[in-house]
C-alpha positions in Angstrom: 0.0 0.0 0.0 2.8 2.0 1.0 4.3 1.9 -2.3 1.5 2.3 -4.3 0.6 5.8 -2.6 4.5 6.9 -3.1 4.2 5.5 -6.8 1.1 7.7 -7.2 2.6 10.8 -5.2 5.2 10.6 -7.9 2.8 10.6 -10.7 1.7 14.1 -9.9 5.7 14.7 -10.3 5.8 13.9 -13.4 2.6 14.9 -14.8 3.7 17.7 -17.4 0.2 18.5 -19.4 -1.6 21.5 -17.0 -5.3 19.8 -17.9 -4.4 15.8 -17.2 -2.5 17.5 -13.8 -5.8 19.4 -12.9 -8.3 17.0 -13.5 -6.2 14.6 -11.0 -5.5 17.1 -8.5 -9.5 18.6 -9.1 -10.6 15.0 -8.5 -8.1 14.8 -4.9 -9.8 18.1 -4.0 -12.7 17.0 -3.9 -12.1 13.9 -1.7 -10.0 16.2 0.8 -13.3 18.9 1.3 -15.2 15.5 2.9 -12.2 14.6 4.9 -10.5 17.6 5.5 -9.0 16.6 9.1 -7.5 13.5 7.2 -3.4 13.3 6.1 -2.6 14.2 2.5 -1.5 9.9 3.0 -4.8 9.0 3.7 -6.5 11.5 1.6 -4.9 10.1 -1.7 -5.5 6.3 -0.5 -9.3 7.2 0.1 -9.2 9.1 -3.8 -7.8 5.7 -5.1 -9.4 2.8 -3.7 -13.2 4.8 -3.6 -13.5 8.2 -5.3 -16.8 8.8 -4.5 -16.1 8.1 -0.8 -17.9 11.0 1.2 -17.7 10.0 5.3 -15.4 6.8 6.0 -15.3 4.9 9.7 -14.4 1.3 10.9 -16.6 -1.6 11.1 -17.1 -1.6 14.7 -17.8 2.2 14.4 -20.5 2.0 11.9 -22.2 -0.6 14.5 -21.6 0.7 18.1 -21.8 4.2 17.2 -24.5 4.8 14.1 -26.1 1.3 14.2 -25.2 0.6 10.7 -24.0 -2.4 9.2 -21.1 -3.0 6.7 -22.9 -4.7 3.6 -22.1 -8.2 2.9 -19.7 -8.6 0.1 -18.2 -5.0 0.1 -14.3 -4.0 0.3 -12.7 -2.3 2.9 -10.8 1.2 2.0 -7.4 1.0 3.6 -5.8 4.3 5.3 -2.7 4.4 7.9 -3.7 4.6 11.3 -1.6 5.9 14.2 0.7 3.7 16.7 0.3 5.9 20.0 2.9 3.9 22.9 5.4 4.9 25.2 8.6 6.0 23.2 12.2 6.0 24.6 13.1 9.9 24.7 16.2 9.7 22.7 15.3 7.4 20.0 11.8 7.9 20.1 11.2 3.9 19.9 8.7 2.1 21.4 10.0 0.2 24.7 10.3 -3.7 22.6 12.1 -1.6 19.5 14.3 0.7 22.2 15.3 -2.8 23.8 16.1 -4.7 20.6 18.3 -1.4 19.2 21.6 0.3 20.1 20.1 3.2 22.1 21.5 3.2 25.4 19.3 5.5 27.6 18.1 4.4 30.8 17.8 7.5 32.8 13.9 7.2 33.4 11.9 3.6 33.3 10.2 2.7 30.3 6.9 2.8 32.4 7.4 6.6 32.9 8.2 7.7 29.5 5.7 9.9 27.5 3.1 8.0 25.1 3.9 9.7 21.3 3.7 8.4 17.9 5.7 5.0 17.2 4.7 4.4 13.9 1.3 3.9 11.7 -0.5 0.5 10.8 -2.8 -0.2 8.1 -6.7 -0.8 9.2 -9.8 -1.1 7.1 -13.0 1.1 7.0 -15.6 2.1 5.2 -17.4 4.4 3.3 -21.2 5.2 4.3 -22.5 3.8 1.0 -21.2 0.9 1.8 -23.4 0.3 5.1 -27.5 0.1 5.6 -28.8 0.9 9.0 -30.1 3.9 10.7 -29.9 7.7 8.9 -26.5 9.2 9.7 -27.3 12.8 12.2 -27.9 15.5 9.9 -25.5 18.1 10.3 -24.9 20.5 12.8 -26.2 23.5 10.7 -24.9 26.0 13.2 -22.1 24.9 12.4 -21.6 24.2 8.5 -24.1 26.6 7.3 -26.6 26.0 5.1 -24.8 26.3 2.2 -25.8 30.1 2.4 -22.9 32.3 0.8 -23.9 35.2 3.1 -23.3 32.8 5.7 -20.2 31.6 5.4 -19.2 34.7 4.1 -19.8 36.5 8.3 -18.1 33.1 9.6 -15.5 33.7 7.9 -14.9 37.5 9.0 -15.8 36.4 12.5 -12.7 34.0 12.1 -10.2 36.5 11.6 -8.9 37.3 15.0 -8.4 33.4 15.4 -6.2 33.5 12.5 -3.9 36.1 13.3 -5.7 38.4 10.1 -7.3 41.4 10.4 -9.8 42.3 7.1 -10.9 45.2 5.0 -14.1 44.8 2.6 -13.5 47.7 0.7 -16.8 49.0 -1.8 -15.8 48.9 -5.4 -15.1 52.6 -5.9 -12.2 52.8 -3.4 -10.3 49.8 -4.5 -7.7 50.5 -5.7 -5.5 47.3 -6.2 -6.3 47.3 -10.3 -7.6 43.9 -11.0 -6.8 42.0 -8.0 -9.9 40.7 -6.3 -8.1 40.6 -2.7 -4.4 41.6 -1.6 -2.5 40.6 1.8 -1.0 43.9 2.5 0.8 44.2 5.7 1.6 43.0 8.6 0.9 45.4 12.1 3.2 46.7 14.4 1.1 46.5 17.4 -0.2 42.3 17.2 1.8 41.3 14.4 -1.8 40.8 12.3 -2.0 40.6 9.0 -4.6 43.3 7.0 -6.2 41.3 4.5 -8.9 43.8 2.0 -11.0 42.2 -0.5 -12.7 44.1 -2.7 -16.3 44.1 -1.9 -18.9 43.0 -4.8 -22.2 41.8 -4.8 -21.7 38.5 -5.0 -21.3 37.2 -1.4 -19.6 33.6 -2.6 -16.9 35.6 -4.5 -16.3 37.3 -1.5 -15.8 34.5 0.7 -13.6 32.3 -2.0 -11.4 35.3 -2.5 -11.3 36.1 1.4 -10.4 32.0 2.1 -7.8 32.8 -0.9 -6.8 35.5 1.1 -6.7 33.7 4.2 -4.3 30.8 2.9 -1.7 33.6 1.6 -1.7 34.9 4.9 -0.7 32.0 6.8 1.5 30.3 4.1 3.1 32.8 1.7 3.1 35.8 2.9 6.5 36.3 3.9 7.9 34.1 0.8 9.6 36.9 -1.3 11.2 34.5 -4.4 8.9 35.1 -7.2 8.7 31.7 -8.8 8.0 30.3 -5.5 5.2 32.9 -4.8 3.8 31.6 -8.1 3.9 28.1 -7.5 2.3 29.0 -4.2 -0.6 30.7 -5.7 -2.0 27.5 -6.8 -1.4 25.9 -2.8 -4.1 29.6 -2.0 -6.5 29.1 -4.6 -6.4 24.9 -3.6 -7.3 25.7 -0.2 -10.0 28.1 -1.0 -11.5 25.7 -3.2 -11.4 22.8 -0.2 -12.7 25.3 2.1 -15.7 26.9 -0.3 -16.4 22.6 -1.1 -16.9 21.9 3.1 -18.9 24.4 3.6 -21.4 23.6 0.6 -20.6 26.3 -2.5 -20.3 25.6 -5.7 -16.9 25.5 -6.3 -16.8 24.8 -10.1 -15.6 28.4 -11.1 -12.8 28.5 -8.6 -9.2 29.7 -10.6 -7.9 26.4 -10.5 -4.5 24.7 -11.6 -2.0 22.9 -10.5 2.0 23.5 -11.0 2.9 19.9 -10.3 5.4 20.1 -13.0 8.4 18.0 -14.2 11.0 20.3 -12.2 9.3 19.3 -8.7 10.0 16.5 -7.3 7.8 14.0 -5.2 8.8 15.2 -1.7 8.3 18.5 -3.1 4.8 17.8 -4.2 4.3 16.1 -0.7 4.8 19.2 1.0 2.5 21.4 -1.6 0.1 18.8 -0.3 0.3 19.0 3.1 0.4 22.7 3.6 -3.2 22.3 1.2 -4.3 20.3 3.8 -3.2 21.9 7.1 -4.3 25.2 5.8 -7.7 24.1 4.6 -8.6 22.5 8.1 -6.9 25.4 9.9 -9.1 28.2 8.3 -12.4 25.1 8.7 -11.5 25.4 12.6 -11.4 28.5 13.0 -14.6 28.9 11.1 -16.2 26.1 13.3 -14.8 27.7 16.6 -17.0 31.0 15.9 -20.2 29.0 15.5 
């Protein structure tokens, strides 16, 4: 399994034509706005073995807590799952691994050393179309919205203070960044905040995909100052606004999307453009969430 996700990770590598590259990174997207607290790892195993997988969970899950069944006949989805044990502090092993390798410490017992993560295992679950039983909850509305841009667009300016970014909606006829929809401008003396403005039009959903945009600049890029890089990074803005408009229920079909997953970057690169996708996406979903 391992390989296979590191074989497909390097795919996007290599992946030279700008449509094929979207489609496959538009298709990922997608995945990641149902399961945007999952790794990038997990993410892409999810996108691979079940594309049109939409809320995942373990067999014993789907019983105990939804009373739902797995269907008889169906195939697990395979994602890594966290080893949480007691590591060694200097090797960071697991007490049997520590014991069997060359680390020597021994200034505190194994039974008083701090539980961290030891390594991941592969387990099986399943995707909810997969499973008969009782209706799934409906959503907490308070918190996801109702898919109401107007909505999303006042969570979204209530979240500002918990992501370090102060914000400007600034009416049509004093903007006066040319034809930038939104700019990250500067950062304050006082808190160290960042002034996001966004220029203020009627259409609330433009407002709030251009004001996630803005969002994901401000915590990833904006002290980046090589240009090719602030390029490439462009893409890793307008990917998280497009995960963040999907979670929250707007259309997201018009979003500026492509991806720069070129022949020059290579696979760990790519991993990285990936994570900082995902992190960001879930960290501007939080803060959302946290206001509700």
């Amino acid at each position: 399994m391992h390989d296979s996700l590191e074989a497909w990770v390097e795919q996007f590598a290599r992946l030279s034509e700008e449509a094929s590259a979207s489609a496959e990174l538009q298709e990922w997207l997608d995945v990641q706005s149902n399961f945007h607290d999952y790794s990038y790892r997990n993410t892409l195993l999810i996108k691979r073995q079940c594309p049109e997988a939409t809320k995942v969970a373990g067999y014993n899950t789907w019983r105990n807590e939804f009373d739902r069944h797995v269907l008889e006949g169906e195939s697990a989805i395979w994602i890594w799952a966290p080893i949480i044990a007691k590591q060694c502090p200097r090797c960071g092993n697991s007490q049997p691994y520590h014991a069997s390798g060359d680390c020597e410490y021994d200034e505190t017992p194994s039974e008083e050393w701090d539980k961290g993560l030891v390594g991941f295992k592969p387990v099986p679950v399943f995707d909810v179309s997969q499973t008969d039983g009782e209706p799934l909850p409906e959503l907490d509305t308070t918190a996801h919205g109702d898919g109401s841009e107007g909505d999303l667009l006042d969570a979204l300016l209530e979240a500002a203070p918990e992501l370090g970014v102060r914000v400007n909606l600034v009416p049509l006829e004093e903007w006066t960044h040319g034809d930038a929809a939104g700019v990250c401008t500067e950062r304050s003396t006082y808190d160290c905040s960042l002034l996001v403005e966004v220029e203020d039009v009627e259409n609330d959903a433009q407002v709030a995909s251009v004001l996630a945009h803005e969002y994901a600049h401000a915590l990833l890029h904006f002290d980046v100052d090589d240009e090719d890089e602030r390029a490439k990074r462009e893409v890793e803005a307008e990917s998280t606004a497009h995960v963040v408009s999907l979670y929250f229920g707007l259309d997201a079909s018009n979003s500026a999307f492509y991806v720069a997953a070129g022949e020059s970057e290579s696979a760990e690169t790519i991993q990285d453009r990936l994570q900082r996708i995902v992190n960001t996406a879930q960290e501007i979903i939080d803060a959302v969430e946290l206001t509700q």
